[in-house]
N, C-alpha and C positions, 0 to 999 in steps of 0.2 A: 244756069250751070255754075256750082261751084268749084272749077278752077282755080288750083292755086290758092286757098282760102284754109288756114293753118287752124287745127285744133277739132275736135272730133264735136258733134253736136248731141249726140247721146238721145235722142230723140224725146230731147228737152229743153224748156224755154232757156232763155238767156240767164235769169235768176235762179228757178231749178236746177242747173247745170251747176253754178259757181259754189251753191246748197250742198250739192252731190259732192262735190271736189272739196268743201271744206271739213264733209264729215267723215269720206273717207284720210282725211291726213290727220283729223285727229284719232281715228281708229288703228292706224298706223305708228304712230305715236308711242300712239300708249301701250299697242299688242307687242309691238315689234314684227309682226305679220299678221295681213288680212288676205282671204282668199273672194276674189270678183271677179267681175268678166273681166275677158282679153282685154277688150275697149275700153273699157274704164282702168285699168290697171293703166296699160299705158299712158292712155291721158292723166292721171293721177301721178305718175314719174315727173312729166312736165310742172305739176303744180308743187310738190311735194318739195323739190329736190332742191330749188332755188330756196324754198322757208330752211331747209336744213343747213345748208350755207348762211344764212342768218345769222341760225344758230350757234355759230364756231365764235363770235364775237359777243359777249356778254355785255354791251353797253343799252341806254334805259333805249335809248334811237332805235337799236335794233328789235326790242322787248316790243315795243310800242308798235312797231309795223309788222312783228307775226303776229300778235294780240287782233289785229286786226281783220288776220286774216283766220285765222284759228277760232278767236273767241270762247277758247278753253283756258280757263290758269291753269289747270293741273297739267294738259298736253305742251303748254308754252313753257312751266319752270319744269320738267321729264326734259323739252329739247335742249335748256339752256344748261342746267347742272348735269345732263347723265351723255345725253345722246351727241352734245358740241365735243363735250369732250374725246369721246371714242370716237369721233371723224374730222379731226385737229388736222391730223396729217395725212385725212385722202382729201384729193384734187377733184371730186364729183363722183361719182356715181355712188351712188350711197343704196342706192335699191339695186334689187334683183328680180328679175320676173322669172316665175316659171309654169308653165304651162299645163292645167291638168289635164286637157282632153273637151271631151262634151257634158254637158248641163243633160240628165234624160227628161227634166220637163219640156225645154222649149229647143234643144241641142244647141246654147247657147256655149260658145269655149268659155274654160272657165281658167283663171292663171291664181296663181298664188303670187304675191308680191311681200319680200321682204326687209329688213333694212340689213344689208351686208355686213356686219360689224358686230349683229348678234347671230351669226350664220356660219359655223369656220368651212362647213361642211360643204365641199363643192358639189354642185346641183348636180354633173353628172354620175356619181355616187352615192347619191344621198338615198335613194330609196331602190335602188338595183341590186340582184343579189350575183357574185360571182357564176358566169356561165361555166355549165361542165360539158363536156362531149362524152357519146354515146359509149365510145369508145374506154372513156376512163372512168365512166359509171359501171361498167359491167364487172370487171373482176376485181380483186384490190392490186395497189401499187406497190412495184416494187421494196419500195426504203419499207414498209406497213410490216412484210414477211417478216425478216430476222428478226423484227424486234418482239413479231409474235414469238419465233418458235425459241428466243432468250428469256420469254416470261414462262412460258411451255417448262425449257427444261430447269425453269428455277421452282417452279411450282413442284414440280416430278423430285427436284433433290430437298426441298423442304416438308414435304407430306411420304412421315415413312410408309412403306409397303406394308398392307394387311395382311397378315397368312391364314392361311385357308383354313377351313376348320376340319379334324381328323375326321377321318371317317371310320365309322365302328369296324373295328379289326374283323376278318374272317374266322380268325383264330374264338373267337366269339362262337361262333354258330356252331361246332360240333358241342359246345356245353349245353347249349341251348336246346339243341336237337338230343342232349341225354336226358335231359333234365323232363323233356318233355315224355318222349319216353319212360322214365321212372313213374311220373305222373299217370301214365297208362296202366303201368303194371300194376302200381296200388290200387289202382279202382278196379284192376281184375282180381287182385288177392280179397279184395272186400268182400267185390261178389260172390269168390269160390266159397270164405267165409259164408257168408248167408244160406249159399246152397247146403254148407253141407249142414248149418244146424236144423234148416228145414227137412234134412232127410235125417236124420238123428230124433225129431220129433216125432217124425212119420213113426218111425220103428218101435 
Protein backbone atom coordinates (compact mmCIF):
# COMPACT_ATOMS: atom_id res chain seq x y z
CA UNK A 1 0.00 0.00 0.00
CA UNK A 2 1.11 3.32 -0.64
CA UNK A 3 0.35 5.48 2.07
CA UNK A 4 1.61 8.60 2.69
CA UNK A 5 3.92 8.33 -0.30
CA UNK A 6 4.05 12.06 -2.15
CA UNK A 7 3.98 12.58 -6.00
CA UNK A 8 1.66 10.94 -8.56
CA UNK A 9 3.26 7.77 -10.52
CA UNK A 10 1.55 8.53 -13.85
CA UNK A 11 1.74 4.99 -14.61
CA UNK A 12 5.28 5.15 -15.44
CA UNK A 13 8.67 4.13 -14.67
CA UNK A 14 10.82 6.24 -12.52
CA UNK A 15 12.89 7.69 -15.66
CA UNK A 16 9.67 7.94 -17.84
CA UNK A 17 8.12 10.01 -15.40
CA UNK A 18 11.01 12.65 -14.63
CA UNK A 19 11.14 12.44 -19.02
CA UNK A 20 7.30 13.45 -18.97
CA UNK A 21 7.84 16.26 -16.41
CA UNK A 22 10.94 17.72 -18.10
CA UNK A 23 9.12 18.02 -21.38
CA UNK A 24 6.10 19.28 -20.26
CA UNK A 25 7.99 22.42 -18.44
CA UNK A 26 9.87 23.00 -21.40
CA UNK A 27 6.50 23.08 -23.32
CA UNK A 28 5.36 25.39 -20.70
CA UNK A 29 7.91 27.59 -21.15
CA UNK A 30 8.03 28.34 -24.18
CA UNK A 31 3.91 28.31 -24.96
CA UNK A 32 3.09 30.08 -21.91
CA UNK A 33 0.21 27.33 -21.92
CA UNK A 34 -0.19 23.76 -22.52
CA UNK A 35 -3.37 21.85 -22.30
CA UNK A 36 -3.00 17.92 -20.38
CA UNK A 37 -4.49 15.84 -18.16
CA UNK A 38 -5.56 16.70 -14.67
CA UNK A 39 -2.69 14.41 -13.27
CA UNK A 40 -0.20 15.42 -15.05
CA UNK A 41 -0.92 19.21 -14.89
CA UNK A 42 -0.93 19.02 -11.26
CA UNK A 43 2.15 17.09 -10.69
CA UNK A 44 3.84 19.28 -13.38
CA UNK A 45 2.97 22.54 -10.83
CA UNK A 46 5.17 20.70 -8.41
CA UNK A 47 8.13 20.32 -10.83
CA UNK A 48 7.70 23.54 -12.80
CA UNK A 49 7.21 26.18 -10.06
CA UNK A 50 10.27 25.68 -7.83
CA UNK A 51 12.60 25.87 -11.67
CA UNK A 52 10.59 29.34 -12.04
CA UNK A 53 11.85 30.53 -8.66
CA UNK A 54 15.26 29.96 -10.08
CA UNK A 55 14.51 31.81 -12.60
CA UNK A 56 14.03 35.32 -10.59
CA UNK A 57 17.97 35.16 -9.87
CA UNK A 58 20.14 35.39 -12.99
CA UNK A 59 23.38 34.07 -11.62
CA UNK A 60 25.74 31.21 -13.89
CA UNK A 61 24.69 28.73 -10.29
CA UNK A 62 21.32 29.21 -10.99
CA UNK A 63 21.59 28.78 -15.00
CA UNK A 64 23.45 25.60 -14.41
CA UNK A 65 20.86 23.78 -12.06
CA UNK A 66 17.72 24.64 -14.54
CA UNK A 67 19.99 23.68 -17.52
CA UNK A 68 19.98 20.56 -15.87
CA UNK A 69 16.87 20.03 -15.40
CA UNK A 70 15.33 21.53 -18.58
CA UNK A 71 18.01 20.62 -21.05
CA UNK A 72 16.69 23.29 -23.36
CA UNK A 73 18.92 26.82 -24.03
CA UNK A 74 16.20 28.33 -25.57
CA UNK A 75 13.36 27.31 -22.80
CA UNK A 76 16.30 28.24 -19.93
CA UNK A 77 17.39 31.85 -21.57
CA UNK A 78 12.84 32.58 -22.31
CA UNK A 79 12.95 31.72 -18.22
CA UNK A 80 15.89 33.84 -17.22
CA UNK A 81 15.48 37.11 -19.58
CA UNK A 82 11.49 37.28 -20.04
CA UNK A 83 9.58 35.11 -17.67
CA UNK A 84 12.20 35.97 -14.16
CA UNK A 85 11.46 39.14 -14.89
CA UNK A 86 7.38 39.23 -15.03
CA UNK A 87 7.45 37.07 -11.68
CA UNK A 88 10.19 39.40 -9.57
CA UNK A 89 7.46 40.36 -7.28
CA UNK A 90 5.08 37.27 -6.93
CA UNK A 91 5.77 35.08 -3.96
CA UNK A 92 4.82 31.53 -5.81
CA UNK A 93 2.20 30.58 -7.60
CA UNK A 94 2.99 31.27 -10.94
CA UNK A 95 0.63 28.64 -12.60
CA UNK A 96 -2.85 28.28 -12.98
CA UNK A 97 -4.99 25.27 -13.61
CA UNK A 98 -8.09 25.05 -15.13
CA UNK A 99 -10.18 22.42 -15.90
CA UNK A 100 -11.59 21.28 -19.27
CA UNK A 101 -13.98 18.58 -18.40
CA UNK A 102 -13.55 14.94 -20.38
CA UNK A 103 -11.07 13.49 -22.91
CA UNK A 104 -14.09 11.53 -25.54
CA UNK A 105 -11.29 9.03 -26.39
CA UNK A 106 -10.56 7.49 -23.01
CA UNK A 107 -12.94 10.11 -20.65
CA UNK A 108 -9.68 11.14 -19.35
CA UNK A 109 -10.06 15.09 -17.33
CA UNK A 110 -8.21 17.19 -19.29
CA UNK A 111 -7.02 20.93 -17.56
CA UNK A 112 -5.34 23.46 -19.16
CA UNK A 113 -2.37 24.89 -17.18
CA UNK A 114 -0.92 28.34 -17.51
CA UNK A 115 1.74 30.68 -16.50
CA UNK A 116 -0.39 33.67 -14.49
CA UNK A 117 1.44 36.63 -15.68
CA UNK A 118 0.76 35.97 -19.36
CA UNK A 119 -3.19 35.61 -18.28
CA UNK A 120 -4.76 39.02 -16.74
CA UNK A 121 -7.98 37.29 -17.66
CA UNK A 122 -9.71 35.66 -14.51
CA UNK A 123 -10.49 31.96 -15.20
CA UNK A 124 -13.97 32.64 -13.96
CA UNK A 125 -14.70 34.98 -16.86
CA UNK A 126 -12.70 33.95 -19.26
CA UNK A 127 -14.84 31.84 -21.52
CA UNK A 128 -18.60 32.48 -19.91
CA UNK A 129 -21.03 34.55 -21.63
CA UNK A 130 -23.31 37.02 -19.45
CA UNK A 131 -26.61 34.97 -18.21
CA UNK A 132 -29.99 36.56 -19.39
CA UNK A 133 -33.42 35.57 -17.64
CA UNK A 134 -36.28 34.60 -19.49
CA UNK A 135 -37.92 37.25 -18.32
CA UNK A 136 -35.71 40.08 -19.88
CA UNK A 137 -35.22 38.10 -23.13
CA UNK A 138 -38.87 38.52 -23.98
CA UNK A 139 -39.68 42.13 -24.65
CA UNK A 140 -37.17 45.03 -24.74
CA UNK A 141 -36.18 47.17 -21.72
CA UNK A 142 -37.15 49.91 -20.51
CA UNK A 143 -34.15 52.80 -21.03
CA UNK A 144 -34.05 50.80 -25.17
CA UNK A 145 -38.03 52.78 -25.62
CA UNK A 146 -37.34 56.53 -25.55
CA UNK A 147 -34.41 56.41 -27.16
CA UNK A 148 -36.28 54.52 -29.97
CA UNK A 149 -39.13 56.65 -30.29
CA UNK A 150 -36.28 60.03 -30.12
CA UNK A 151 -34.60 58.42 -33.37
CA UNK A 152 -38.45 57.65 -34.57
CA UNK A 153 -39.34 61.37 -34.22
CA UNK A 154 -36.12 62.61 -35.62
CA UNK A 155 -36.24 60.52 -38.62
CA UNK A 156 -40.25 61.75 -39.25
CA UNK A 157 -38.87 65.72 -38.86
CA UNK A 158 -35.89 65.05 -41.17
CA UNK A 159 -37.43 63.08 -44.15
CA UNK A 160 -40.09 65.70 -45.64
CA UNK A 161 -43.70 64.43 -46.32
CA UNK A 162 -44.47 63.21 -49.87
CA UNK A 163 -47.77 64.45 -51.33
CA UNK A 164 -49.96 62.45 -52.91
CA UNK A 165 -50.25 62.63 -56.49
CA UNK A 166 -53.64 64.46 -57.91
CA UNK A 167 -55.97 62.61 -59.10
CA UNK A 168 -57.57 63.37 -62.61
CA UNK A 169 -60.35 66.03 -61.98
CA UNK A 170 -64.02 64.95 -62.62
CA UNK A 171 -64.41 68.04 -64.25
CA UNK A 172 -62.51 66.12 -66.98
CA UNK A 173 -65.10 63.40 -67.84
CA UNK A 174 -68.04 65.47 -68.99
CA UNK A 175 -65.21 66.66 -72.01
CA UNK A 176 -64.45 63.43 -72.49
CA UNK A 177 -67.93 62.15 -72.58
CA UNK A 178 -68.55 64.99 -75.47
CA UNK A 179 -65.74 64.50 -77.27
CA UNK A 180 -66.71 60.97 -77.53
CA UNK A 181 -70.00 61.66 -78.54
CA UNK A 182 -68.83 64.15 -81.37
CA UNK A 183 -66.81 61.07 -82.54
CA UNK A 184 -70.14 59.13 -82.92
CA UNK A 185 -71.89 61.70 -84.64
CA UNK A 186 -69.14 62.01 -87.39
CA UNK A 187 -69.26 58.49 -88.14
CA UNK A 188 -73.12 58.75 -88.62
CA UNK A 189 -72.78 62.03 -90.78
CA UNK A 190 -70.27 59.71 -92.86
CA UNK A 191 -72.59 57.06 -93.23
CA UNK A 192 -75.85 59.19 -94.06
CA UNK A 193 -73.06 60.71 -96.53
CA UNK A 194 -72.60 57.29 -98.34
CA UNK A 195 -76.20 56.52 -98.20
CA UNK A 196 -77.25 59.15 -99.79
CA UNK A 197 -74.74 59.03 -102.87
CA UNK A 198 -75.74 55.34 -103.17
CA UNK A 199 -79.15 56.40 -103.73
CA UNK A 200 -78.53 59.40 -105.93
CA UNK A 201 -76.53 56.67 -108.20
CA UNK A 202 -79.49 54.46 -108.01
CA UNK A 203 -81.67 57.22 -109.63
Amino acid sequence: MRHLVKGRKLGRTTSHRKSTMMALSVALIKNERITTTLAKAKELRLHVEPVITRGKKDTMHNRRLVFSFLRDKVAVTKLFDEIGELVADRPGGYTRIIKLGKRPGDNADLAMIELVDYNDEQPETAGKKKKRTRRAGRGKSSGEQPAQSETKAAESKAEPKKEAAPEPAKADEPKAKAGKAEAKKGDAGSEDDTRDDSSEEKK
